[in-house]
Every structure is written in structure tokens, then in C-alpha cells.
C-alpha positions, 0 to 999 in steps of 0.5 A: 680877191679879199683875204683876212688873216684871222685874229688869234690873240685878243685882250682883257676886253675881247678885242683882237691884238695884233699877235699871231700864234694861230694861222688861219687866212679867210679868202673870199669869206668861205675857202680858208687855209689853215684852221689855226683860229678858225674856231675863234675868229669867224662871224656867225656869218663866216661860219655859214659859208665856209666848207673849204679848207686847206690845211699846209701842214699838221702842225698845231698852230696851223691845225688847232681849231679845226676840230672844235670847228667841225665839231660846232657845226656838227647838226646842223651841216648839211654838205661835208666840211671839205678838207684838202690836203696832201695824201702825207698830211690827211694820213697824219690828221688821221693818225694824230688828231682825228683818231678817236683818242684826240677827237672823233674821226669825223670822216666817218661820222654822219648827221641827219643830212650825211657825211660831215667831214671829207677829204679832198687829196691834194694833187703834186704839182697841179691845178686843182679847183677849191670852191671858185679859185684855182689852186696849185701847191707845191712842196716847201722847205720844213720839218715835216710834210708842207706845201706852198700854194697859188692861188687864183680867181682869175683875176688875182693871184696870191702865194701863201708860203706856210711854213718854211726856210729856203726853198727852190719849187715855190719860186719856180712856181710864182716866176712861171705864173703871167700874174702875181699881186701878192707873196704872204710869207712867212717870218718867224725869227729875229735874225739872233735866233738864226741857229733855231730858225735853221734847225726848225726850217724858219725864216729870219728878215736877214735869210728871208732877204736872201730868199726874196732875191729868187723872186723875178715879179715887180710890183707885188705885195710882200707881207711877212706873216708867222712871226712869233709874238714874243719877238715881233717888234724885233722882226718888224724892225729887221724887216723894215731894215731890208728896206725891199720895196713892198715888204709890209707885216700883215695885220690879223683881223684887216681885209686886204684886196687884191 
């Protein structure tokens, strides 16, 4: 399985840097989840491929280019932008976002080929087919309708955290599965903002050690992704402190395989 988490910030020459303020991971170079960036930051070839999305959770950094995305490819679609999300998150993408006020309902827009965009429900707690990986979701811990996922090609399999603070059904889910060779998790604030990562359902290092304390695989990889630019060498240092075999920040723009 190769997974890329796109680029979201680039400097005065156009190159990508390594802040994170949008979230978007590319897998296998055609299923995504989250479209933080996904406008921005896909190849012309990319671009071509991809009609699968998940989306964890409404928020805008997660959200924030999948209109413009669709919108880009719009004449030219010739099947459906598929968007998977729990029943809650489709009803708030409709409300909030694609609501004609925001942005076309592109749900009940066609092109000469048909529907451009469509929604796939998320199944609670089941394994549901995306393309040719085997997902399973499950709810987090955060301040509005999230979901953690597993992820699978039948080879490997990943779990993306999204958004959330401590959590009990995401660990029940990775101890449960034979197989794991990865954890992308999130890790948004410096431990001196402990107070702020509590009220808005984040990670620090220090309560993110405490958590990895539920995990029961050895040997996988751990990379903390969502930490906000503002604090980032602060989070890496304290992530590096836990001394956790395995724990690494993962890099925007770099192919990691699993």
C-alpha cells in the first residue's frame, strides 16, 4: 500500500513545505481520505484517477478543496465523484457546504455523461469496499461526528486516526485486527496547550503517549500527522522525548509503503 499526505503549504517558489494545515492522504494514487488539499496538490495524473473519497469528519481543513475539486473536473467526469461518509457528516456536507449558498449541490448536478457527484453511506462499525481496499470505520473522540478507519489491500493494513483526543473503539478495532503496519495519528498541540487540546478533543505528545499505551501490536509504524504549524518543532521535540519505538512525524509530499 503506498500512502502520500499531500502537500498543503508551499514557499515563495512553489515548492511544498513541510507544514500541515490541510489534511488529505492519497492511497494507491486513486482512493483519498479527506480533501483537505486535494485540489492543490494532485498531478494532472492524480487528478484522473482519483473518484473515491472518504471524508472523517465536516471540518474545513479536512473539507476545504473538495468543492473546488469537483468543480475542476466537472465536463469532463465520465462516473460520479464518490463521497463516503457517515449518514451525520453527508447530512452536514449538504447543509453546510453543498448547499447552493456555499456551493452547488453537485448531488443533483449532471454533465453530458451523468451524475457528477454521489454519496456512498458509511456502514457503523463494518467492512465496506472502496475501490479495491477494504475499509472499516469506527466512531472517535472529537467535537463533532468523526470516524476513525482500517484500512486494507489484503496485504496491509493502516489505521488513520482523523481527528480525535482519547478513544476507546479505535484500539478495540487495531487489537482485534491479525495484521497492522501502521498508525497515522494525530497530534495537534504542544503539551503547554493541554487545556485547548482537552476542550477541542486533540492530542498533545504527552496524552498521545498515555494513549499509545492501549495499542497491543509491536513493530508498526506510528507517524503523528495534524500538528499545527505554528507549534510543529515544539510537537516534534515532545514526540521524540516519549522516546516510543517507532514514532516518527510523517512528511507532506513523501510516498511511504507499506
Amino acid at each position: 500500500m503506498k500512502i502520500q499526505l499531500l502537500p498543503s503549504t508551499f514557499d515563495d517558489h512553489g515548492h511544498a513545505t513541510h507544514e500541515q494545515r490541510l489534511t488529505c492522504f492519497l492511497i494507491d494514487e486513486r482512493v483519498a481520505v479527506d480533501a483537505g488539499s486535494i485540489a492543490l496538490a494532485l498531478t494532472a495524473e492524480q487528478r484522473e484517477n482519483v473518484r473515491d473519497i472518504i471524508v472523517t469528519h465536516p471540518h474545513m481543513d479536512h473539507i476545504a478543496s473538495l468543492p473546488i475539486f469537483i468543480d475542476d473536473l466537472f465536463p469532463a467526469l465520465k462516473q460520479p465523484v464518490r463521497i463516503y461518509a457517515t449518514p451525520e457528516v453527508i447530512e452536514l456536507l449538504e447543509r453546510d457546504i453543498f448547499n447552493w449558498n456555499v456551493y452547488p449541490r453537485f448531488s443533483e448536478l449532471k454533465n453530458d455523461y451523468g451524475p457528477v457527484m454521489e454519496y456512498v453511506p458509511i456502514p457503523a462499525g463494518k467492512e465496506f469496499k472502496v475501490a479495491h481496499l477494504t475499509v472499516t470505520a469506527v466512531a472517535v473522540n472529537h467535537i463533532v461526528p468523526t470516524i476513525g478507519l482500517m484500512i486494507s489491500d489484503g496485504t496491509s493494513t493502516v489505521a488513520f486516526s482523523s481527528d480525535t483526543a482519547e478513544t476507546e473503539e479505535f484500539w478495540t478495532l487495531i487489537n482485534r485486527s491479525p495484521r497492522m503496519n501502521a498508525i497515522l495519528i494525530e497530534a495537534s498541540f504542544p503539551d503547554s496547550m493541554a487545556e485547548l487540546a482537552e476542550v477541542t478533543r486533540h492530542f498533545t505528545p504527552a496524552s498521545l503517549g498515555r494513549e499509545l499505551g492501549k495499542l497491543t501490536h509491536n513493530g508498526l509504524d506510528i507517524l503523528a500527522v495534524h500538528i499545527k504549524p505554528s507549534y510543529r518543532q515544539t510537537v516534534i521535540d515532545e514526540l521524540n522525548a516519549l522516546n516510543i519505538k517507532g514514532l516518527g512525524v510523517m512528511e507532506p509530499g513523501r510516498n511511504y509503503h507499506w
